[in-house]
N, C-alpha and C positions, 0 to 999 in steps of 0.2 A: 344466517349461515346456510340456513338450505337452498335459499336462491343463488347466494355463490357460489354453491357446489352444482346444482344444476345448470349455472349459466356455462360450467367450466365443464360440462359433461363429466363432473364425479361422481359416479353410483357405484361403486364399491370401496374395499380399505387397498387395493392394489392400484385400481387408478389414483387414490389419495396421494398416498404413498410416490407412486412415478411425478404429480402432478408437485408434492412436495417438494422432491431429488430434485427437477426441474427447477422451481423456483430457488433451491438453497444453493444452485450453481448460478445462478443471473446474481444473486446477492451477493455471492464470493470474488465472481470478474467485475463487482461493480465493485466493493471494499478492494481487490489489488488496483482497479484503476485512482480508487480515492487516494489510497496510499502514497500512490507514482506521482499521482499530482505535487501531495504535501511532501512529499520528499523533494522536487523538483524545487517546489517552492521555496523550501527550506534550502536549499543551493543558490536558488536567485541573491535572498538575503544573505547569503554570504558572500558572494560576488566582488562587491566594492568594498568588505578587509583584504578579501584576499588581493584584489587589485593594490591597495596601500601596502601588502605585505612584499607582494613581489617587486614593486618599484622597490621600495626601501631597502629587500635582504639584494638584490639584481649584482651587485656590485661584488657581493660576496662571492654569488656563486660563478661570476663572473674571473676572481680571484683565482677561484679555485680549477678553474677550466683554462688558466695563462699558466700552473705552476706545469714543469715538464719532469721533474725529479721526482720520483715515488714515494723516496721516504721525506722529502718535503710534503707532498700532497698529503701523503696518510696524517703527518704533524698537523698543516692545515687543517682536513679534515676532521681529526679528536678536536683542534681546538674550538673551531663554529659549527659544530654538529647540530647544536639547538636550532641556529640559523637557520643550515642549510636545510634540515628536514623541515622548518617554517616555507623555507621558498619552496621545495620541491611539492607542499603539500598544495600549497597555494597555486603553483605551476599545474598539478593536476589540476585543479577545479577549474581554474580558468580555460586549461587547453581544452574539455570537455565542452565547453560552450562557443568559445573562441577557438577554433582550430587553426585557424586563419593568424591569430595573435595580434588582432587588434580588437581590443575593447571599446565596450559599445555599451555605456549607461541606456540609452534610452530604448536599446533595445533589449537588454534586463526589465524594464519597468513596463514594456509594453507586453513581454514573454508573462510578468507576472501579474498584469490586466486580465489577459485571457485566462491563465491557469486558476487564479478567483474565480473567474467568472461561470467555466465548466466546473471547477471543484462545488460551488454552490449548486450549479443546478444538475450538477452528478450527486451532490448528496442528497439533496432534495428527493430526486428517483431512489436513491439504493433507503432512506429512511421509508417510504410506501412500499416498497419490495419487501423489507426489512418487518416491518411491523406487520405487513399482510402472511410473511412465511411463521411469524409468529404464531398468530392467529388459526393458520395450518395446523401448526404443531399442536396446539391446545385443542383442536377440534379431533385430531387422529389421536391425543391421549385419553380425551374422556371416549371415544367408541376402542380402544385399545380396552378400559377400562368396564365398559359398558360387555363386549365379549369375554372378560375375566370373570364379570358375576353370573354370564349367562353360561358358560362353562362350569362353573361352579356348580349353579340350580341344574346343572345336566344330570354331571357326577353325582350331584347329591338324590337327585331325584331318580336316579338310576340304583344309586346304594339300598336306596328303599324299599324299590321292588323286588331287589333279590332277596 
């Protein structure tokens, strides 16, 4: 412990302290990058229902974009409502990858090679981050704790003399 504090020039609890804040913000932008990742990833694997989705409801919402009558449309409307909000949910995810509107399996599969591949060796880093600010924190609780007894034997050794 004292060599890591010395190789990181920590000789007091205020450099501790700053040297801590520092690490537990590296660990935080690494945890929101992990997150982006598996969320992203979690998108890819949806990808090809929602391509099945939107072929399949296409026709509906297709239906509903020929009707020209309002209160026809709104009837429409109430009656494939489940549908449509399948296609339209499906339509977002896909236009967010495909803006263009052509789909591209292989390049889903190769988008989620890479995102593996830094989500591993992004977790890899933010777990030694992670476990080294831990180590942090137990080292500034026991001198936290180490200056509560010594304050204590102050007070009390102060009470005595008076």
């Amino acid at each position: 412990i004292i060599t890591f504090l010395q190789e990181h020039g920590i000789t007091d609890v205020e450099s501790l302290e700053a040297f801590i804040s520092e690490r537990r913000s590296i660990v935080d932008e690494k945890k929101l990058r992990l997150d982006n990742q598996t969320a992203e990833m979690k998108d890819l694997q949806k990808l090809p229902d929602a391509w099945d989705t939107y072929k399949r409801l296409k026709s509906v919402a297709d239906n509903l974009r020929s009707i020209k009558f309002t209160k026809a449309k709104a009837k429409y409307k109430a009656e494939h409502k489940a549908e449509l909000n399948q296609f339209y949910a499906a339509n977002r995810l896909l236009t967010k990858y495909f803006p263009d509107g052509k789909y591209n399996s292989k390049a889903i599969q190769a988008r989620y090679a890479e995102l593996e591949q830094q989500h591993d060796a992004d977790y890899a880093a933010f777990n030694d981050f992670r476990e080294e600010t831990q180590m942090l924190w137990r080292i500034k609780s026991h001198i936290d704790a180490a200056l509560k007894d010594r304050e204590k034997e102050n007070t009390h050794t102060h009470e005595q003399s008076i």
